[in-house]
C-alpha positions in Angstrom: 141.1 82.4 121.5 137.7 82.2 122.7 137.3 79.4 125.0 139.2 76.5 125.4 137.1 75.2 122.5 135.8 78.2 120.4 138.6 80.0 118.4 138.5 83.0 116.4 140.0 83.1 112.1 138.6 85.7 111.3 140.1 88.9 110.0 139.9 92.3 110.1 139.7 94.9 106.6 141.6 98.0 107.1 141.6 98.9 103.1 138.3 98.5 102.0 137.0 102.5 101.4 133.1 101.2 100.9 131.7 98.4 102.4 128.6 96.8 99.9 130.1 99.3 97.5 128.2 102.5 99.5 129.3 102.9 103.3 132.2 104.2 104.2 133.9 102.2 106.9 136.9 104.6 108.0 137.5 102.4 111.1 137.6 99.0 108.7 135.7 95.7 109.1 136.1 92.7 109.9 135.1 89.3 108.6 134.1 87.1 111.6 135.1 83.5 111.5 135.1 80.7 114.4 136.2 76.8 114.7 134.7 74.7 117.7 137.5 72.2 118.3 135.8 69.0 119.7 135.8 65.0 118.9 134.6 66.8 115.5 135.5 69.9 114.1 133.3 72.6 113.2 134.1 76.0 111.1 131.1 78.3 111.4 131.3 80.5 108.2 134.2 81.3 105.9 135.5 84.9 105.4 135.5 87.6 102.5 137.8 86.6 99.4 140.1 89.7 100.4 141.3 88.0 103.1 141.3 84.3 102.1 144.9 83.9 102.6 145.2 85.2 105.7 142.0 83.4 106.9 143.2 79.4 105.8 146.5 80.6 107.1 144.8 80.9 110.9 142.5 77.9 110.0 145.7 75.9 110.0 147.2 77.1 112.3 144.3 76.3 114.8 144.0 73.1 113.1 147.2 72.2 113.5 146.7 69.0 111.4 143.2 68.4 111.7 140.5 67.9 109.4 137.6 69.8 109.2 134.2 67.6 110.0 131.7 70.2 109.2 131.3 73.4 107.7 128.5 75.3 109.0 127.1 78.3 106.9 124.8 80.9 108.4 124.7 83.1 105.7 125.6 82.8 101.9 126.4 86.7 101.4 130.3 86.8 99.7 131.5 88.9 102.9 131.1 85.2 104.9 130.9 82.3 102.1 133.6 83.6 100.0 135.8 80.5 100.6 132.6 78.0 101.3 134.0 75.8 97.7 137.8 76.4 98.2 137.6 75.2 102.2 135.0 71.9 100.7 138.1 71.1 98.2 140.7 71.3 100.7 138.9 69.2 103.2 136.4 67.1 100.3 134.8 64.3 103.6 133.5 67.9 105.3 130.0 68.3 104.9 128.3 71.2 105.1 125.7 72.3 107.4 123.0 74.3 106.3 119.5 75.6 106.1 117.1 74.1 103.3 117.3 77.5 101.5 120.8 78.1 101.4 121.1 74.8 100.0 119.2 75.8 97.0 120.7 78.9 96.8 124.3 77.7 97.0 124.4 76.4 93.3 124.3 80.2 92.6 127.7 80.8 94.2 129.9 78.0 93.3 129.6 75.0 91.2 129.9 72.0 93.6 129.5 68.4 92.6 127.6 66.2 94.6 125.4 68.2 97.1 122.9 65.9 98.0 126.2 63.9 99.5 127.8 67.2 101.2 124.9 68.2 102.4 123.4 68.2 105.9 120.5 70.5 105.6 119.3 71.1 109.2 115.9 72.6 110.2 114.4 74.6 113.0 115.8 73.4 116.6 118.0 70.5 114.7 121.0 69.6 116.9 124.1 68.2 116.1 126.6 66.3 117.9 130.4 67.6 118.2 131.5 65.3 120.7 130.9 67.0 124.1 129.3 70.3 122.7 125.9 70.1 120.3 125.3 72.7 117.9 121.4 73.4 117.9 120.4 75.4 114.7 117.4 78.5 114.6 116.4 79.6 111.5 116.4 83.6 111.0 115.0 84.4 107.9 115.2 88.0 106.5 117.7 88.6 109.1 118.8 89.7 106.5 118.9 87.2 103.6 116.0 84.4 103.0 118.6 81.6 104.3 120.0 83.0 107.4 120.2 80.3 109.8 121.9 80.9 113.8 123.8 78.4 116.1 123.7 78.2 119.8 126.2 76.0 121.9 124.6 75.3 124.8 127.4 73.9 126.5 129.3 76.9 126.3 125.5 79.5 126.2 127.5 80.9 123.0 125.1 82.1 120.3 126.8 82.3 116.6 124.9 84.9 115.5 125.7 85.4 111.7 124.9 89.6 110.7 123.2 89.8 113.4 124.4 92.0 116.6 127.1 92.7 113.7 128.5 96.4 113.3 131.5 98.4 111.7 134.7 98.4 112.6 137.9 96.7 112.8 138.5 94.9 116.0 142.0 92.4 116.4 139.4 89.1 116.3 138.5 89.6 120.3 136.4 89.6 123.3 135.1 93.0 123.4 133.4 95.1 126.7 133.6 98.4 125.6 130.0 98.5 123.8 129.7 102.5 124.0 133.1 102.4 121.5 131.0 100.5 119.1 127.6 101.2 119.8 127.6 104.4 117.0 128.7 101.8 114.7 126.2 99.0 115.6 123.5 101.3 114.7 124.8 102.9 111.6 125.2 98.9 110.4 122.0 97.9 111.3 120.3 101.2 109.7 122.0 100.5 106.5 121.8 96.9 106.1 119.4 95.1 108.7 117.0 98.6 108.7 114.1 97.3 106.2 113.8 93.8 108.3 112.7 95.3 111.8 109.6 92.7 111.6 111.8 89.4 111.1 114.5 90.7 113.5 111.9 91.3 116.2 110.8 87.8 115.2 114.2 86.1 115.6 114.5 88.0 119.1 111.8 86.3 120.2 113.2 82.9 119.3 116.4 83.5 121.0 114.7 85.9 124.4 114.6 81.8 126.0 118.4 80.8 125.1 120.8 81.8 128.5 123.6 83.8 126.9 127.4 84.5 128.1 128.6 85.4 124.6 127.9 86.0 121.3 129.9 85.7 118.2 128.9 87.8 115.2 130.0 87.6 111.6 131.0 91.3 111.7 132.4 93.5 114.7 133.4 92.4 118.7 132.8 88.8 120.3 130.3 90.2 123.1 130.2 89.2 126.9 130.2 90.8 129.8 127.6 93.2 127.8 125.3 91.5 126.0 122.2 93.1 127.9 122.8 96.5 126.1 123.9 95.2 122.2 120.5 92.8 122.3 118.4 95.7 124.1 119.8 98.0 121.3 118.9 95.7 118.5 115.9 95.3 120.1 115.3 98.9 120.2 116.2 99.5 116.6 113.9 96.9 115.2 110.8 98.1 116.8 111.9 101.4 114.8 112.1 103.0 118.2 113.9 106.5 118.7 114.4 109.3 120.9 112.4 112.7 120.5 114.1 114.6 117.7 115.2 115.7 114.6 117.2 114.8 112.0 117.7 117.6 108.9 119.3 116.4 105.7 119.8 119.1 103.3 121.2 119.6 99.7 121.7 122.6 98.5 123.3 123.9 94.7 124.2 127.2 95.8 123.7 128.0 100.0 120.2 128.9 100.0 118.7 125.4 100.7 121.8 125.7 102.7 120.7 128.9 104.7 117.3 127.5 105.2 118.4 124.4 107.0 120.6 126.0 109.2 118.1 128.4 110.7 115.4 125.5 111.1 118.2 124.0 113.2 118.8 127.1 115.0 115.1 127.3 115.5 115.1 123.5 116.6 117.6 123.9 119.0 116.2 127.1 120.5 112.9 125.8 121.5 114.9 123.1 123.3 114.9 119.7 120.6 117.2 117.7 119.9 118.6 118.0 116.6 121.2 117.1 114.3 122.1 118.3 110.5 123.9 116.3 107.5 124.7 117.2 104.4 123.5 115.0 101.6 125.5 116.2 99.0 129.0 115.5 101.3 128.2 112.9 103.7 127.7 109.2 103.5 124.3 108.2 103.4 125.0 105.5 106.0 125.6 108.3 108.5 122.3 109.7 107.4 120.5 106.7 108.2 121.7 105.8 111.8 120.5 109.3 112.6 117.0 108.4 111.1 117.1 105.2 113.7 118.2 107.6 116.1 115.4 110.3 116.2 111.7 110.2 115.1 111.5 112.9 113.3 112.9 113.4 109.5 113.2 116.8 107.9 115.0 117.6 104.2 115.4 120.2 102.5 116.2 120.2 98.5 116.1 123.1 96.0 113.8 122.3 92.6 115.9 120.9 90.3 114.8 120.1 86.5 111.0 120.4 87.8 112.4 117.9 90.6 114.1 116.8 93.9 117.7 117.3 94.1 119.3 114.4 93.5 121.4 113.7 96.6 118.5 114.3 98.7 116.1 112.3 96.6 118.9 109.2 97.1 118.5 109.7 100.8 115.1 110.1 101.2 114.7 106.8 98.6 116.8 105.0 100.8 115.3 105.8 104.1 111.3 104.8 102.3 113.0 101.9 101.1 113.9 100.7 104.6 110.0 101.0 105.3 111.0 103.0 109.0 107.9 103.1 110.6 106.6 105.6 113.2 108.7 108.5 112.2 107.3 112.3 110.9 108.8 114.3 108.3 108.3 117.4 106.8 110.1 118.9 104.0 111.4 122.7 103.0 112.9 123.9 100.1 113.8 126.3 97.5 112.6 127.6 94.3 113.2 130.3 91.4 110.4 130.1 89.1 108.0 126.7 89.8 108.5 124.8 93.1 108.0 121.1 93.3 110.4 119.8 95.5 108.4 120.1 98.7 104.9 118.2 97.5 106.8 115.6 95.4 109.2 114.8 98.7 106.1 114.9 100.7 104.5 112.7 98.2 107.5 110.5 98.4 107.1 110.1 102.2 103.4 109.8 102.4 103.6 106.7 100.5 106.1 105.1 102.4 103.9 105.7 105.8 106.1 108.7 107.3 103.5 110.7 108.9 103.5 114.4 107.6 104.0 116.7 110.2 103.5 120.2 108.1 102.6 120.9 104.3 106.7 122.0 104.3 108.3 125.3 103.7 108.8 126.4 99.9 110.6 129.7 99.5 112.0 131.8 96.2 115.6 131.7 95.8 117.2 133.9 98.0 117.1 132.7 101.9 117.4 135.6 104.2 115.8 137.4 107.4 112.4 137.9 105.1 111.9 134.2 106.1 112.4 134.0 109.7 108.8 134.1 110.2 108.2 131.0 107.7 110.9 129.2 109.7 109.4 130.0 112.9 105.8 128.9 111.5 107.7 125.4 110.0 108.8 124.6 113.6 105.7 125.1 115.1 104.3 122.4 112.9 107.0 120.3 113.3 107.2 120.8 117.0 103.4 120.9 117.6 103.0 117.4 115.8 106.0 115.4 116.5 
């Protein structure tokens, strides 16, 4: 229970190894869900198909008899509209609420008779009537799909905010105060899936900076209260691609050298006082990768030449974190060679074009990493440091 009104179906994932198929989630998930009893009833969102049985089973028994009046869809990702068609059988006079887009996207989901009749396609500010509580609708786009629509209550200043504020992490469907338990996981989410859309993020803050909020209710992660100041100011944060001063080294390495390197350049780092932390790219999780990239504003890998190259697992990162478009970051790259190196200038090319500011021409050394190279290292880091 939320409020005397608001209550929570959702349900949480304890099984799933990779969320989206590529981030590990060793603490779970869980699939959001709310009803706003009222002269009307409301269900804002459905749930992920793992868990539809468990979620109409805590529909009904909020229900307990009643029909559902509306169906209000935020967001028509699977992990929230799963059960959008099977919820519209079982209750066939609901109609669903929804932005103009997801309407025309919903055809791609399910195949539902009738739309034009189901349908109450609401636009920006449009308000509808429960009873005693009025749903008024904001429309998010890119935050993170092109359809993504929010809900505030005013009545109760609750603010149904789809993916957004959403992070990793089971959490037993509750009111949550303990941000700093989840804040890691807020901005490992956000870097993996939210990251790119900093611009329409910082957009949809603005919308919302007017609304007075006691709680928000996410699709993923804790029902927020009592701390709502530090999850917006951290999504604020985020989306403005704003970090602290440091590093962040991602390495791959085929047989320790790379390996070698990275760890003095970290030992270097350290030394002269920066903050810095090292992942593996050939072991680690990308995600993990990423929420260190929103973390710190400067980005360093290191990958061996491979087939005239970068190594692959460090290619994959440093794809990912261009493809998110992270703006005022530096990089600089190091590697290792044996007979032709091209893994530094093609992973500085690779950054360059995504607007990562170089911070050195990188480090290339022959296979082999030893105390002959302490002086490069040291040279590396005065770039890096001199220009971050």
């Amino acid at each position: 229970t939320i409020s005397e009104s608001i209550k929570y179906i959702g349900a949480d994932d304890t099984t799933l190894d990779l969320f989206e198929s590529q981030y590990i989630i060793p603490n779970g998930i869980s699939y959001n869900s709310y009803v706003i009893l009222d002269e009307k009833v409301a269900v804002m969102d459905t749930i992920d198909a793992r868990k539809s049985e468990e979620w109409f089973n805590n529909l009904s028994n909020v229900l307990a008899g009643r029909n559902v009046d509306y169906i209000v869809i935020s967001h028509l990702e699977p992990d929230h509209a799963a059960n959008i068609k099977a919820l519209s059988d079982k209750y066939p006079d609901a109609k669903l609420v929804l932005s103009a887009k997801a309407k025309a996207m919903l055809p791609q989901f399910f195949a539902m008779d009738n739309l034009d009749d189901k349908c109450i396609t609401v636009a920006e500010g449009q308000e509808l009537s429960l009873g005693t509580h009025n749903l008024k609708f904001i429309m998010a786009p890119m935050v993170h799909w092109p359809e993504t629509m929010v809900t505030y209550l005013a009545e109760e200043q609750t603010l149904f905010s789809g993916d957004a504020f959403g992070c990793f992490g089971a959490v037993e469907g509750g009111i949550c105060d303990r941000f700093e338990e989840y804040r890691d996981e807020m901005v490992r989410y956000y870097a993996s899936i939210v990251g790119k859309y900093g611009q329409p993020v910082q957009a949809a803050l603005k919308k919302l900076s007017g609304l007075a909020l006691s709680r928000i209710c996410s699709t993923h992660g804790p029902v927020w209260e009592s701390q709502i100041p530090q999850v917006v100011s951290l999504y604020d944060r985020m989306s403005r691609y704003e970090t602290d001063k440091g590093v962040c080294i991602v390495v791959g390495s085929m047989y320790g050298n790379t390996e070698k390197a990275a760890e003095a350049i970290h030992a270097e780092l350290v030394k002269r006082g920066v903050k810095c932390v090292i992942h593996n790219a050939v072991t680690e999780n990308p995600s993990f990768i990423y929420k260190d990239v929103f973390e710190y504003n400067t980005l360093i890998c290191g990958s061996p030449t491979y087939n005239n190259d970068i190594f692959p697992a460090v290619r994959e990162v440093l794809y990912g974190v261009c493809a998110r478009q992270v703006k005022n970051h530096g990089f600089a790259a190091f590697g290792s060679f044996t007979w032709a190196g091209a893994s530094v200038r093609l992973m500085n090319e690779m950054a360059s074009a995504s607007g990562l500011k170089l911070l050195s021409e990188g480090m290339s050394f022959r296979q082999g990493f030893g105390e002959k190279y302490s002086d490069n290292v040291k040279a590396f880091v005065d770039e890096v440091i001199n220009n971050m």
